[in-house]
RODREN-310036 format. One record per residue (C-alpha): residue number from 0; residue in one letter; x, y, z negated. Coordinates in Angstrom, 1 decimal, padded with zeros to 4 digits, always signed. Each point is the difference from the previous one (the first is absolute). Example, Ala and Ser with C-alpha at 12.3 -4.5 7.8 and 13.67 -1.06 7.14 Angstrom:
2
site n = 0, res = a, c1 = +012.3, c2 = -004.5, c3 = -007.8
site n = 1, res = s, c1 = +001.4, c2 = +003.4, c3 = +000.7
// end
This chain:
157
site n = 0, res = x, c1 = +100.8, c2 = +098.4, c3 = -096.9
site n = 1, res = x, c1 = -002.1, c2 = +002.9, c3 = -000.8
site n = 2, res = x, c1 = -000.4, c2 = +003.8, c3 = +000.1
site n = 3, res = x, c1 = +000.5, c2 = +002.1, c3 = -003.5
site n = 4, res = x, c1 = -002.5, c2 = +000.5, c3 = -001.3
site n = 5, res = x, c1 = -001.3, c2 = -003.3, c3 = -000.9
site n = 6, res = x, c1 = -003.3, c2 = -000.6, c3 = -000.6
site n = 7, res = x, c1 = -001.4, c2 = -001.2, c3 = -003.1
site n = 8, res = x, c1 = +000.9, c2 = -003.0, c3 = -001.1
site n = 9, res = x, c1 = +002.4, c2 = -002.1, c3 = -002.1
site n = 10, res = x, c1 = +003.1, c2 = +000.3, c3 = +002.2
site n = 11, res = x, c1 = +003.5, c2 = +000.9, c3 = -001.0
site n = 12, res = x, c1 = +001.6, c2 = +001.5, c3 = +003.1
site n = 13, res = x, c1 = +003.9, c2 = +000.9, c3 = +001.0
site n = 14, res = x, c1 = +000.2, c2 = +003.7, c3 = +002.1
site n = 15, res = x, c1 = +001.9, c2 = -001.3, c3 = +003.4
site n = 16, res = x, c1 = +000.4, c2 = +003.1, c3 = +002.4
site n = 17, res = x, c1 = -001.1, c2 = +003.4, c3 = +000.2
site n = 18, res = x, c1 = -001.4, c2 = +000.3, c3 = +003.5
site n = 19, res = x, c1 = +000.5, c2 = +004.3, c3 = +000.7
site n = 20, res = x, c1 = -002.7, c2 = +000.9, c3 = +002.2
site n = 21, res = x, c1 = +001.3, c2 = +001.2, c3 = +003.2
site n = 22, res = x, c1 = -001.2, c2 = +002.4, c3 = +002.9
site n = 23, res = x, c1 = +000.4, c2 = -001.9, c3 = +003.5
site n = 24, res = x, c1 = +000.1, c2 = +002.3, c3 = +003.0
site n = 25, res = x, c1 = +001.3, c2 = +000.3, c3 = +003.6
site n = 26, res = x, c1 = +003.6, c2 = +000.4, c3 = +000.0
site n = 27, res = x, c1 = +000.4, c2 = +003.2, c3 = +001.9
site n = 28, res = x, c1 = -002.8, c2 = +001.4, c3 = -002.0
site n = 29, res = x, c1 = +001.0, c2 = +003.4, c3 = -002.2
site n = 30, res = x, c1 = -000.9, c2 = -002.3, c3 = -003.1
site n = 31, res = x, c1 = +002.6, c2 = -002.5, c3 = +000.9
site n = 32, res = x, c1 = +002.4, c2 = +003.2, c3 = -000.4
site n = 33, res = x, c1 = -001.1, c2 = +001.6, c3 = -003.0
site n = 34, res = x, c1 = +002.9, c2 = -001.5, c3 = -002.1
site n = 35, res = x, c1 = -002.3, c2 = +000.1, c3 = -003.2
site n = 36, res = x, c1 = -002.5, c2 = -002.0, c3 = -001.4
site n = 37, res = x, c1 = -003.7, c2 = +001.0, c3 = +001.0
site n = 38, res = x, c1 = -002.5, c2 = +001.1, c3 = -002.6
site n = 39, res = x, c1 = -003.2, c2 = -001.0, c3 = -000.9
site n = 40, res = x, c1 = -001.9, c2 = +003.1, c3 = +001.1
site n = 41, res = x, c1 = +002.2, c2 = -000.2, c3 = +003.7
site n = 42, res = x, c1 = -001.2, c2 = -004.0, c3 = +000.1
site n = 43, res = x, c1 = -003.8, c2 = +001.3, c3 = -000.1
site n = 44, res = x, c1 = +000.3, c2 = +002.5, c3 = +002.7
site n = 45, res = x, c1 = +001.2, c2 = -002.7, c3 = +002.2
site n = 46, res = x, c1 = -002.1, c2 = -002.6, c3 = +002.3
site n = 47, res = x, c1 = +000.7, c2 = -002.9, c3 = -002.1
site n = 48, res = x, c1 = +000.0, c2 = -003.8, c3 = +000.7
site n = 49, res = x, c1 = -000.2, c2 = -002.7, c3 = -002.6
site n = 50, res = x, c1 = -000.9, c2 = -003.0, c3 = -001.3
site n = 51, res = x, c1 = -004.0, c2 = -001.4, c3 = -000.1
site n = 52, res = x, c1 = +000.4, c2 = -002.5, c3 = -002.8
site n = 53, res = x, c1 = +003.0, c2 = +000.7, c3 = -002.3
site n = 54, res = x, c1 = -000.3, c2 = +000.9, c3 = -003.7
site n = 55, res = x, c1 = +002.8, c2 = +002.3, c3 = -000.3
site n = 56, res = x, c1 = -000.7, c2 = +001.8, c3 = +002.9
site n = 57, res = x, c1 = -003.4, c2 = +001.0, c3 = -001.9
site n = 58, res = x, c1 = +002.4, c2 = +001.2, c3 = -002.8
site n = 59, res = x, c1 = +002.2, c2 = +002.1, c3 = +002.4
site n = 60, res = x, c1 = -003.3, c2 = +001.9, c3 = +001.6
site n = 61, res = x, c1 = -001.0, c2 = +000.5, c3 = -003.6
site n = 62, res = x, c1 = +003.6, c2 = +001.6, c3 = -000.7
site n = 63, res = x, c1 = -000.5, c2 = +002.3, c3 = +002.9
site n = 64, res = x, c1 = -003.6, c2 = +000.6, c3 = -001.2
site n = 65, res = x, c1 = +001.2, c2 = +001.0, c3 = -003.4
site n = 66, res = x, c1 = +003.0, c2 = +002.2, c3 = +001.0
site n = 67, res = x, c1 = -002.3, c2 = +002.5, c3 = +002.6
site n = 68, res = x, c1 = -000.3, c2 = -002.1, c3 = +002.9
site n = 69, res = x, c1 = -002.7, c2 = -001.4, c3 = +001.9
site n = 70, res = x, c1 = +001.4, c2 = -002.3, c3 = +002.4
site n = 71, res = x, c1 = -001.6, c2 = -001.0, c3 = +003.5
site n = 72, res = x, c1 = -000.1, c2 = -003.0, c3 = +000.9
site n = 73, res = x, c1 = -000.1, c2 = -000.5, c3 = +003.8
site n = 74, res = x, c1 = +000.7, c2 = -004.0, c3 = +000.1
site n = 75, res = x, c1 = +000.1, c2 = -002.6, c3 = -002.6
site n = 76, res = x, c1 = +001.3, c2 = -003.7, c3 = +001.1
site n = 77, res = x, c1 = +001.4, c2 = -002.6, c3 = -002.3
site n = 78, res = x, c1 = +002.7, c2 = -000.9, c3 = +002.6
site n = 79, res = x, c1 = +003.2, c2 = +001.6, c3 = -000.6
site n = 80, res = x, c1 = +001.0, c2 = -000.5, c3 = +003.6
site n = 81, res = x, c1 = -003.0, c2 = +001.7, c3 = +001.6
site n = 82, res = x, c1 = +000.5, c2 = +003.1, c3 = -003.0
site n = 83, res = x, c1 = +003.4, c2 = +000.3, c3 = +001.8
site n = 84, res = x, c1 = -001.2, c2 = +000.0, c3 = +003.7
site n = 85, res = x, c1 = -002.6, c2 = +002.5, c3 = -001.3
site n = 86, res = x, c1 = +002.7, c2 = +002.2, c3 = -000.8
site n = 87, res = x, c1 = +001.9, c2 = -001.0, c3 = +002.8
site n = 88, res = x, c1 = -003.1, c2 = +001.3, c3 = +002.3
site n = 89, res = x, c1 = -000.3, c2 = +003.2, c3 = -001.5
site n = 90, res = x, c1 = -003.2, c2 = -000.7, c3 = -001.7
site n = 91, res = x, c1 = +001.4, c2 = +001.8, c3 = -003.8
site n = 92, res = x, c1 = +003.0, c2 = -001.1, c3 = -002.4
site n = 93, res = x, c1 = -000.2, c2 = -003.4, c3 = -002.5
site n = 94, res = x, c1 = +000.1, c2 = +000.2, c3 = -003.7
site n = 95, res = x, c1 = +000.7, c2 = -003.0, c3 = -001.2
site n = 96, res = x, c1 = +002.4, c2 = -002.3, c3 = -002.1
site n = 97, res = x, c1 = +003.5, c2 = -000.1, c3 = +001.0
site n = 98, res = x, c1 = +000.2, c2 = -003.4, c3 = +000.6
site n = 99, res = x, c1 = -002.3, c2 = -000.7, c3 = +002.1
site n = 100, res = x, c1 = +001.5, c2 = +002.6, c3 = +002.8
site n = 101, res = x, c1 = +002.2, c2 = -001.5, c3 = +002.7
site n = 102, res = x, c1 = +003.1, c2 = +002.5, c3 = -000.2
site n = 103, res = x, c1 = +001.5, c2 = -001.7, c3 = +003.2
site n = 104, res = x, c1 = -002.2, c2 = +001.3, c3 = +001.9
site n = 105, res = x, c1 = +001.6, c2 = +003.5, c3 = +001.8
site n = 106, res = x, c1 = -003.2, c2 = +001.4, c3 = +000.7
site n = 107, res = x, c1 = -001.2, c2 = +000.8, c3 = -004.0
site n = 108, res = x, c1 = +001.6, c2 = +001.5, c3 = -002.6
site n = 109, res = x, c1 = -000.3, c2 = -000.2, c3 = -003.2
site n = 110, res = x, c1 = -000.5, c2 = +003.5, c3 = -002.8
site n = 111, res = x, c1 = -000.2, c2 = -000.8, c3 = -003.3
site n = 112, res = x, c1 = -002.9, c2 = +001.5, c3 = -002.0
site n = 113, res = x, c1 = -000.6, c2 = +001.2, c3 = -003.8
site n = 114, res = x, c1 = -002.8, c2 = -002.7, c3 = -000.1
site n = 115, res = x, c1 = +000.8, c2 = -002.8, c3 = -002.9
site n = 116, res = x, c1 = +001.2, c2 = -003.1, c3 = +001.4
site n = 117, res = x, c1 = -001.9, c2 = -003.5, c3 = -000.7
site n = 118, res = x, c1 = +001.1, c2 = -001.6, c3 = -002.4
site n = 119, res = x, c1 = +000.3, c2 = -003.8, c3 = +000.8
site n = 120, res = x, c1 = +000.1, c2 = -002.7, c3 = -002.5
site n = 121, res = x, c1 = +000.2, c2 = -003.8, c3 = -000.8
site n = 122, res = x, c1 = -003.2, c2 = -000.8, c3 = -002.6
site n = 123, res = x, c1 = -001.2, c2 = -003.5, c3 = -001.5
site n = 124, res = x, c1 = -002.5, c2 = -000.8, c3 = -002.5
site n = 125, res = x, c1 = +001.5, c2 = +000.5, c3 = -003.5
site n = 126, res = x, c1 = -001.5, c2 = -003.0, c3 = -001.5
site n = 127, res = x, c1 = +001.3, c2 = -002.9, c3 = +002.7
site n = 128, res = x, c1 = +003.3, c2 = -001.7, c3 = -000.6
site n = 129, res = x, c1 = +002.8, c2 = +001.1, c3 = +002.0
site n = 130, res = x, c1 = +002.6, c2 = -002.7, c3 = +001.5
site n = 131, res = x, c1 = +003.5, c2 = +000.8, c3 = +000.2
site n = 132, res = x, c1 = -000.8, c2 = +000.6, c3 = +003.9
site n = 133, res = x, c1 = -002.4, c2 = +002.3, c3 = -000.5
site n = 134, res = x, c1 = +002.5, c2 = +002.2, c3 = -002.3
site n = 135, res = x, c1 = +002.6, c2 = -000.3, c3 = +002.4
site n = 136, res = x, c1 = -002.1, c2 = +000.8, c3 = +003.0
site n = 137, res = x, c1 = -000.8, c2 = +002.9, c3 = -002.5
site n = 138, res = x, c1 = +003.6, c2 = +001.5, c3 = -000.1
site n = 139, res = x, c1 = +001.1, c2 = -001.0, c3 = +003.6
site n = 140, res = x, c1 = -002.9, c2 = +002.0, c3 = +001.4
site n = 141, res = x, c1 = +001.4, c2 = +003.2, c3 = -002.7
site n = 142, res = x, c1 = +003.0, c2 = -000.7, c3 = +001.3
site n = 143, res = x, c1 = -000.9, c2 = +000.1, c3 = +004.2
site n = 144, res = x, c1 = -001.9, c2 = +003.3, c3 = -001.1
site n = 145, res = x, c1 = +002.5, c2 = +001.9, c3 = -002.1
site n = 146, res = x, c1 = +002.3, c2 = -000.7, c3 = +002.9
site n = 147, res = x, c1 = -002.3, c2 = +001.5, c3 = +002.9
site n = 148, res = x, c1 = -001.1, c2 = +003.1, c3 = -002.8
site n = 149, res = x, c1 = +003.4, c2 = +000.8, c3 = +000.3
site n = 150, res = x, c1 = +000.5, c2 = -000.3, c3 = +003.8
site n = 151, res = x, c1 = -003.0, c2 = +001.8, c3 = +000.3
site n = 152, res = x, c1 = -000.3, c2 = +002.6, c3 = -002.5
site n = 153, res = x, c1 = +003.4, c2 = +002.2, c3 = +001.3
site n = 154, res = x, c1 = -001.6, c2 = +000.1, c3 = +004.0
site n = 155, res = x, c1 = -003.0, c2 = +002.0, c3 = -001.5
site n = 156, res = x, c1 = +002.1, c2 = +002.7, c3 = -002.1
// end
């Protein structure tokens, strides 16, 4: 499994799920109201936690970057369970990818954003023989996906 886009390489990949950055914040918050999705510019103004070591979320700062932001960045972990205290606490709101927020939980919300989502994907080496397994594991995993795209993809609009 990998993030688009790949790096260099010989690899033939399979696009899996678009993964729409999302805006996690405390559920009483005026945010959690807003009943729109939340711009890039409106992101930067905010005290913003995030992931340390993710490549997308690199990609996303650079979106805000390029579109008149300049985010802050008040505390970076690569746990997506403290992100969520964090938010929780008070401390500033999450962007981050959609799946890896715990929408049970009643104290967050979640506000989508104009920020691209990541795009996830299945890659292998283009020159190694591929069993019948490996094909099949290959469209069962398109298959899972396009299910949850569809599950998820109406929630956000």
């Amino acid at each position: 499994f990998a993030v688009y886009p790949l790096s260099e390489g010989p690899f033939e990949s399979v696009e899996l799920f678009r993964d729409p950055y999302v805006l996690v914040v405390p559920a009483g918050s005026a945010l959690a109201r807003l009943g729109r999705g939340v711009t890039p510019l409106e992101i930067s103004e905010l005290p913003l936690i995030g992931f340390r070591h993710c490549r997308s979320s690199g990609t996303a700062e650079d979106y805000l970057r390029a579109n008149g932001g300049n985010p802050e960045w008040v505390f970076r972990s690569d746990d997506n369970t403290t992100v969520q205290a964090l938010v929780q606490a008070g401390i500033g709101v999450a962007l981050v990818p959609r799946l890896t927020v715990d929408e049970s939980d009643p104290k967050c919300a979640v506000v989508p954003t104009e920020v691209p989502p990541r795009v996830l994907t299945l890659a292998w080496h283009r020159d190694r023989y591929r069993s019948q397994a490996q094909v099949a594991f290959v469209e069962l995993a398109r298959g899972v996906c396009e299910d949850l795209q569809q599950k998820v993809a109406p929630t956000l609009a």
